[in-house]
ZAKOL-35314 format. One line per field, with one value per atom (N, C-alpha, C): residue in one letter; atom name; x, y, z. Coordinates in steps of 0.05 Angstrom, whole numbers. Atoms other than C-alpha are relative to their C-alpha. Layout:
r [A_...];
a [CA_...];
x [X_...];
y [Y_...];
z [Z_...];
END
This chain:
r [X_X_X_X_X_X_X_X_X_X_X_X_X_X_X_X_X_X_X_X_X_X_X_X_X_X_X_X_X_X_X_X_X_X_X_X_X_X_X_X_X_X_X_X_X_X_X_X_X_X_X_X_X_X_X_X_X_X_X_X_X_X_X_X_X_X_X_X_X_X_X_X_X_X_X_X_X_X_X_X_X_X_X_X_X_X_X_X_X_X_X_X_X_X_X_X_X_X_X_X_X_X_X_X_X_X_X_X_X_X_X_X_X_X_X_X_X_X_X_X_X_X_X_X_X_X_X_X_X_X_X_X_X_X_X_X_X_X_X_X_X_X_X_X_X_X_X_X_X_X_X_X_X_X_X_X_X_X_X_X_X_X_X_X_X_X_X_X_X_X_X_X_X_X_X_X_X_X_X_X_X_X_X_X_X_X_X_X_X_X_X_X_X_X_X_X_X_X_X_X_X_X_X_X_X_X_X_X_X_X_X_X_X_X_X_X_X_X_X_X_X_X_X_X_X_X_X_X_X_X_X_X_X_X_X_X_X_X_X_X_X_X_X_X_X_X_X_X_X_X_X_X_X_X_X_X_X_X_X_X_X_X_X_X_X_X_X_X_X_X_X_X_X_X_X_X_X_X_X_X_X_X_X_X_X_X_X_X_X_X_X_X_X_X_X_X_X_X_X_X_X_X_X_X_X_X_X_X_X_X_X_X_X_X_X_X_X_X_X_X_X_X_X_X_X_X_X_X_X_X_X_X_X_X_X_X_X_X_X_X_X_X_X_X_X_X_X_X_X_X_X_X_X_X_X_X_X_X_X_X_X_X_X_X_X_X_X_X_X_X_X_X_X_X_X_X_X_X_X_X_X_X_X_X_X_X_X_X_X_X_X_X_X_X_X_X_X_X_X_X_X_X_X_X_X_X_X_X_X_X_X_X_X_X_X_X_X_X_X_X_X_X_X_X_X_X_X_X_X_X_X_X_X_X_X_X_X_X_X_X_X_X_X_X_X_X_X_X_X_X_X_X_X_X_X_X_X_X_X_X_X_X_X_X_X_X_X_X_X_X_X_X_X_X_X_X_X_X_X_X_X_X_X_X_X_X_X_X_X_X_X_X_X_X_X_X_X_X_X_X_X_X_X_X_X_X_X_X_X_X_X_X_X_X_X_X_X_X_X_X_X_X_X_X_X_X_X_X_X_X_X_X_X_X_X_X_X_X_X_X_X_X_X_X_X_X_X_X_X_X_X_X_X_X_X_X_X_X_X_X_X_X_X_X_X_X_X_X_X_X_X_X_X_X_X_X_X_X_X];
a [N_CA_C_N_CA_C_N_CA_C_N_CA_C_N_CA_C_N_CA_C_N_CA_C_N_CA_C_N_CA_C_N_CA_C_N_CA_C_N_CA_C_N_CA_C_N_CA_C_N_CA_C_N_CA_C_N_CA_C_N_CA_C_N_CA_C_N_CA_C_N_CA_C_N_CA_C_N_CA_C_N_CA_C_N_CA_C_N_CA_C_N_CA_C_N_CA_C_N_CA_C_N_CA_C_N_CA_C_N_CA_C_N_CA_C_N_CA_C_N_CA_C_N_CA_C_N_CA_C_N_CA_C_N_CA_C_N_CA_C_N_CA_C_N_CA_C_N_CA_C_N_CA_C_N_CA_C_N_CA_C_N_CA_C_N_CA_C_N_CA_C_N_CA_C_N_CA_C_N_CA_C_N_CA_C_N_CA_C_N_CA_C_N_CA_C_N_CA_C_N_CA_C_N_CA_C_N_CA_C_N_CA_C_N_CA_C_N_CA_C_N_CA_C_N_CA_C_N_CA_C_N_CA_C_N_CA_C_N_CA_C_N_CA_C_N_CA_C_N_CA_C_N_CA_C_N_CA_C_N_CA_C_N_CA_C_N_CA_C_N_CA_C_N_CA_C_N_CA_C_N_CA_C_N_CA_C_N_CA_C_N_CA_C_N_CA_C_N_CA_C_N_CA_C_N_CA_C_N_CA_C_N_CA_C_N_CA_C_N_CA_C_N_CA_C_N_CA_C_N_CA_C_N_CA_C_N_CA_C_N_CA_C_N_CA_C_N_CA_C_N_CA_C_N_CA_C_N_CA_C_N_CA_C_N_CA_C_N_CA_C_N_CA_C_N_CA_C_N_CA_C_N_CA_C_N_CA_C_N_CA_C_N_CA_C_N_CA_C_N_CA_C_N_CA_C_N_CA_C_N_CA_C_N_CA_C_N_CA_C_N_CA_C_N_CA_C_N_CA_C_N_CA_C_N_CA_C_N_CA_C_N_CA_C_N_CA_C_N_CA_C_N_CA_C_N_CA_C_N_CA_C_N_CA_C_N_CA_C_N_CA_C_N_CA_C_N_CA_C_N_CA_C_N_CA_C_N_CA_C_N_CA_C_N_CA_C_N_CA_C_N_CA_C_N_CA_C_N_CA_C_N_CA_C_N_CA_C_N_CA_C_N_CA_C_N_CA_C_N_CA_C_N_CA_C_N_CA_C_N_CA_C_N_CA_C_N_CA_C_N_CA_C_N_CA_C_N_CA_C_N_CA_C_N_CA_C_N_CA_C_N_CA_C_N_CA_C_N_CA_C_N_CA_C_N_CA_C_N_CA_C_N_CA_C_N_CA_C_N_CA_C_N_CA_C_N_CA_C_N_CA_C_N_CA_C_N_CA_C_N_CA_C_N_CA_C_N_CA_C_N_CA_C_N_CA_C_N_CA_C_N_CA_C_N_CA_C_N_CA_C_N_CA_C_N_CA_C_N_CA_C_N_CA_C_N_CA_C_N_CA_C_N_CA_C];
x [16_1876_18_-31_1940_-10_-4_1941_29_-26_2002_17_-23_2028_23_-32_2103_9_-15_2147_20_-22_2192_23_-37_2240_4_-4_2228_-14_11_2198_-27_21_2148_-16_15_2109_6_-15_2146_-17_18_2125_-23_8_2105_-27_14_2059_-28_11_2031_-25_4_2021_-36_25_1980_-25_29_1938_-14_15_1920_-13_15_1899_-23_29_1847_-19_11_1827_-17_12_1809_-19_11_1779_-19_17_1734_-22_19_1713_-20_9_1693_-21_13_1658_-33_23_1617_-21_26_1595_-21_27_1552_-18_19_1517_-13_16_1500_-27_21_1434_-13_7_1428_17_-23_1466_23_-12_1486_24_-32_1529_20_-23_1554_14_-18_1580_20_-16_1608_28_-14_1640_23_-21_1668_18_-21_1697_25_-27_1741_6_-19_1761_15_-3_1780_26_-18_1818_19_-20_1859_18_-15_1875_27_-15_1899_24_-31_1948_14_-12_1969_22_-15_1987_31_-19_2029_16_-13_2059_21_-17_2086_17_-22_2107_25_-21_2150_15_-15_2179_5_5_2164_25_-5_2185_27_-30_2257_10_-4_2262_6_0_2246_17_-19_2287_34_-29_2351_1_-11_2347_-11_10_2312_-1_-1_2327_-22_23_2288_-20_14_2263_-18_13_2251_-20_21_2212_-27_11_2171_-17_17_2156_-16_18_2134_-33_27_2078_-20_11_2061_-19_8_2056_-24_22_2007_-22_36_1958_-8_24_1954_-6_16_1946_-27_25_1887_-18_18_1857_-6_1_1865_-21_25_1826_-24_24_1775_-14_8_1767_-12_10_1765_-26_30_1705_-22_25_1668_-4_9_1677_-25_25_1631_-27_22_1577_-17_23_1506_8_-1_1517_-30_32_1440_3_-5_1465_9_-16_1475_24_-36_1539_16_-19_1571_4_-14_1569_10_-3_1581_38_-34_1654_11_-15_1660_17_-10_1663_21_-23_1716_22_-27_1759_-1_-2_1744_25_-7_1768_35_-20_1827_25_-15_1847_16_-8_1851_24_-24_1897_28_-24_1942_17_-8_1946_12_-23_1960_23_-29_2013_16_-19_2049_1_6_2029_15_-14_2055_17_-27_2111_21_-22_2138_13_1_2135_5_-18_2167_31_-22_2216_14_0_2218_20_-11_2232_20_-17_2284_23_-34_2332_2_-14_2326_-5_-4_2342_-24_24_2282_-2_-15_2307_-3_-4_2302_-30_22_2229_-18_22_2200_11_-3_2241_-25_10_2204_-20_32_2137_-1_-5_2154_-3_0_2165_-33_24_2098_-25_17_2053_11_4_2079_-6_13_2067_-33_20_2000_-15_17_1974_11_11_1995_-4_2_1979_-22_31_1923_-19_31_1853_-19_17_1827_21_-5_1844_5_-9_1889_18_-14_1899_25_-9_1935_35_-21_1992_22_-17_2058_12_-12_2072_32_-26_2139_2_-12_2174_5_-5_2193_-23_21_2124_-9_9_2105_13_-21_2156_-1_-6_2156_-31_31_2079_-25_22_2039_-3_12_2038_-21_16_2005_-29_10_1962_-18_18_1940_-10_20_1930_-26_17_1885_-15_23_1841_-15_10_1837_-19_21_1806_-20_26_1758_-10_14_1737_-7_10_1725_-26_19_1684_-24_28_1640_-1_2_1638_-4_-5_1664_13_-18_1689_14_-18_1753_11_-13_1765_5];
y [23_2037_-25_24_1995_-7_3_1949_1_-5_1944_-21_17_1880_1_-5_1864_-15_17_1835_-24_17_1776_15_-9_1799_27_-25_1873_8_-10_1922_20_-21_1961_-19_1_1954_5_-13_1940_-5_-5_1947_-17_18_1887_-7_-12_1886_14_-31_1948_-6_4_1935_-17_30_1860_19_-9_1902_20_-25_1956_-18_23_1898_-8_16_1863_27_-17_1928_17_-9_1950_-18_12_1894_-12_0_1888_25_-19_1959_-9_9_1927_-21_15_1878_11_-18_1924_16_-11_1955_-8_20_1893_-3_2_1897_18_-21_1968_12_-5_1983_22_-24_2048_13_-16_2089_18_-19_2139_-7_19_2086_-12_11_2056_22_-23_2119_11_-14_2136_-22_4_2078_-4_1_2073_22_-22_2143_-12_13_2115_-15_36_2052_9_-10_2096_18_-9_2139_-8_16_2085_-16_5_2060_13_-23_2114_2_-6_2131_-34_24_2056_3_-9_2058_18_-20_2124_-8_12_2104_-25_25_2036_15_-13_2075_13_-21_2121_-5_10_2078_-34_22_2004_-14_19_1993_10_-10_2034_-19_18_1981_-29_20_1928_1_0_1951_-10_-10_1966_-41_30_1890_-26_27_1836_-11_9_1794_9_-5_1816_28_-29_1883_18_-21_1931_-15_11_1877_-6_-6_1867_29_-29_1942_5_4_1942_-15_6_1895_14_-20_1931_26_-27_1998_-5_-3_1972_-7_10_1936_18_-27_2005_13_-20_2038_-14_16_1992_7_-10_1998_35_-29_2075_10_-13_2079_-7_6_2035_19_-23_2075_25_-21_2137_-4_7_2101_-3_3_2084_23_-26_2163_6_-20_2181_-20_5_2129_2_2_2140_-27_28_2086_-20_17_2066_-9_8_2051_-27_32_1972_0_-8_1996_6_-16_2021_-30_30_1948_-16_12_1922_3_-10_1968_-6_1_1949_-25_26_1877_-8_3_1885_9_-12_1929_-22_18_1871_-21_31_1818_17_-11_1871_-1_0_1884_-26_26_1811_-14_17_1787_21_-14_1844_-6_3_1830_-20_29_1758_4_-7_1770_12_-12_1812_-11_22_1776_-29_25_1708_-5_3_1726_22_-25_1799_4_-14_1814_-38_11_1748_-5_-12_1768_15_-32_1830_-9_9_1800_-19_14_1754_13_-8_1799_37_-32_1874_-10_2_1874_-1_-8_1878_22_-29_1945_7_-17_1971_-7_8_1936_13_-17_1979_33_-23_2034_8_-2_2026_6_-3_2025_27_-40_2091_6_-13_2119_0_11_2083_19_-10_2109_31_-24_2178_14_-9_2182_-2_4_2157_23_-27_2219_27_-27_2264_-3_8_2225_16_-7_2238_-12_22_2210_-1_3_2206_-2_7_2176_22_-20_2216_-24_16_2173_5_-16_2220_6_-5_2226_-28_28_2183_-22_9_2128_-5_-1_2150_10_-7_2159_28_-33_2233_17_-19_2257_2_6_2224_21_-18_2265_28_-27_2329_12_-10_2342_-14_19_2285_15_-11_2318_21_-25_2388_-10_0_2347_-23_6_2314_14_-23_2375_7_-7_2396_-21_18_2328_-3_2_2330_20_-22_2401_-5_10_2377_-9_23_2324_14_-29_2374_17_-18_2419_-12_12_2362_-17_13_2326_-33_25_2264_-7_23_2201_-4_9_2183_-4_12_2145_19];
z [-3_2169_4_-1_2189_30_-32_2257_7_-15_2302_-11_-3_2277_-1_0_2283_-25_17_2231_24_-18_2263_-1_-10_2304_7_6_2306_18_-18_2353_-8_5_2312_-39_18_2247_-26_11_2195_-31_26_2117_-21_8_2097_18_-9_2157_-4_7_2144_-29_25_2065_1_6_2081_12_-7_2123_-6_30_2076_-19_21_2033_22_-30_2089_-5_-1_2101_-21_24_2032_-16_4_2012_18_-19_2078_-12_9_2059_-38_9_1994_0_2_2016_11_-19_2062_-30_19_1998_-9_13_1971_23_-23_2037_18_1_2040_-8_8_2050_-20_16_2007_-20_19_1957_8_-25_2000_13_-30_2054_-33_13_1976_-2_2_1957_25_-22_2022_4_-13_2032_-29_27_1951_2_-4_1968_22_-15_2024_-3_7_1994_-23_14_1941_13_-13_1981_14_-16_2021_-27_16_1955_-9_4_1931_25_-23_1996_3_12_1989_-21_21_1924_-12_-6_1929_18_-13_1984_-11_9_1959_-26_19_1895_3_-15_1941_0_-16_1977_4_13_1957_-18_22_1897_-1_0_1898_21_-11_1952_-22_17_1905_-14_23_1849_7_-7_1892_11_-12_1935_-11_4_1894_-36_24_1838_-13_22_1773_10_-11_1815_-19_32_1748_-9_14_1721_26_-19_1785_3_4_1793_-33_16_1722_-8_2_1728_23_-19_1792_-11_10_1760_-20_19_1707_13_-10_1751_29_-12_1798_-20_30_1729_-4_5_1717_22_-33_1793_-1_0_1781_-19_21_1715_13_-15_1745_31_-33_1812_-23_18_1758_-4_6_1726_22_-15_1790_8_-11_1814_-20_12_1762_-2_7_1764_21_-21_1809_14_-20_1872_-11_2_1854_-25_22_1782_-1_10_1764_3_-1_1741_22_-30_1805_17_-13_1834_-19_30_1761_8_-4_1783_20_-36_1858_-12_0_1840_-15_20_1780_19_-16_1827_30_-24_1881_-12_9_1832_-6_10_1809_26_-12_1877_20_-5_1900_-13_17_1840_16_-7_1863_28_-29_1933_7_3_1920_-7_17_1874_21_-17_1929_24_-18_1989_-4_3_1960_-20_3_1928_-1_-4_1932_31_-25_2005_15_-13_2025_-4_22_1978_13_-13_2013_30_-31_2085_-11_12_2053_-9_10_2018_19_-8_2065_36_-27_2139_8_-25_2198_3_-8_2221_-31_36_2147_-4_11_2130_23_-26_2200_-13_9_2178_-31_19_2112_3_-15_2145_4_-16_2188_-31_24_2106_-6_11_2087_6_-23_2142_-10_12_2126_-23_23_2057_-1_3_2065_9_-11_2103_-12_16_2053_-37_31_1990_-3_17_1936_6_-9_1954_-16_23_1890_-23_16_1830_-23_26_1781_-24_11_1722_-17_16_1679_20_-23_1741_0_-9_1740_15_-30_1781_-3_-10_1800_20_-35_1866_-5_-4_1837_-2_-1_1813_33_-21_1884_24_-22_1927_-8_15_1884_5_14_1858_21_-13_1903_22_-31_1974_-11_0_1938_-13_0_1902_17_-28_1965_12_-10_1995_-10_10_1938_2_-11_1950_16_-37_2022_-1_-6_2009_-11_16_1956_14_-14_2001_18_-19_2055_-11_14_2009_-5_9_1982_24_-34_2055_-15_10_2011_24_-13_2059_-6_12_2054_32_-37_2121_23];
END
């Protein structure tokens, strides 16, 4: 769910990019939920906003934040607050899988994970990811992307809260249990973009 944009100066699409428009994009699909006429289109479309999270997420953990750590002042501490507010977006997603779309509650959870995913996006948007373009090459922040974009198509598409966000569970354990999602989602003809 990424467009083409360029980074300055570069020939392709590079991470930063990529990232902002995983944000637009997820938060569009959010918005679409308060304006879904039925239960049915909420649930369908909470499953794929759910799912793009998710390959987001993973992704940036992969390949992100070992970026972060390695080129930018105060990096460790950076990825730390990171890691807690996808741990937070993750429980929450958890919680909205299980509630009825026609339930109060189920928009009660869009709108928290609206307001959740907003603070986050800022936060990285206006000050990680100019950060980002500041201390690692052009040519390295498309390269990064190319990484990005591939993790995302074989991440998890559902919320495993119990799962670590680390770049090694991510590389090791994450592709199989992407596999095993993708099939779920297949089986129950759940959306997930």
């Amino acid at each position: 769910m990424t467009d083409t944009a360029t980074g300055p100066g570069v020939g392709g699409a590079d991470v930063v990019d990529i990232l902002t428009s995983d944000h637009r994009d997820m938060l569009e699909l959010l918005g679409q939920i308060e304006t879904a006429p039925d239960a049915t289109q909420r649930r369908d479309l909470a499953d794929t906003v759910t799912a793009e999270i998710m390959r987001h997420a993973v992704a940036e953990e992969m390949f992100v934040y070992p970026a972060i750590e390695e080129h930018m002042p105060n990096g460790t501490e950076e990825i730390a607050h990171d890691k807690e507010e996808h741990d937070e977006i993750v429980q929450l997603l958890k919680r909205l899988e299980g509630v009825d779309a026609a339930d109060a509650t189920f928009m009660e959870l869009v709108r928290e994970l609206e307001a959740l995913l907003r603070h986050h996006a800022n936060d990285e948007e206006t000050d990680q990811f100019p950060q980002l373009r500041a201390h690692i090459p052009p040519d390295r922040l498309v390269e990064l992307g190319t990484k990005v974009e591939g993790a995302k198509k074989l991440a998890p598409t559902r919320p495993h809260p119990s799962a670590p966000h680390s770049e090694l569970f991510h590389k090791t354990v994450g592709p199989g249990v992407g596999m095993v999602d993708r099939l779920r989602d297949r089986l129950t003809g759940r959306s997930t973009g």
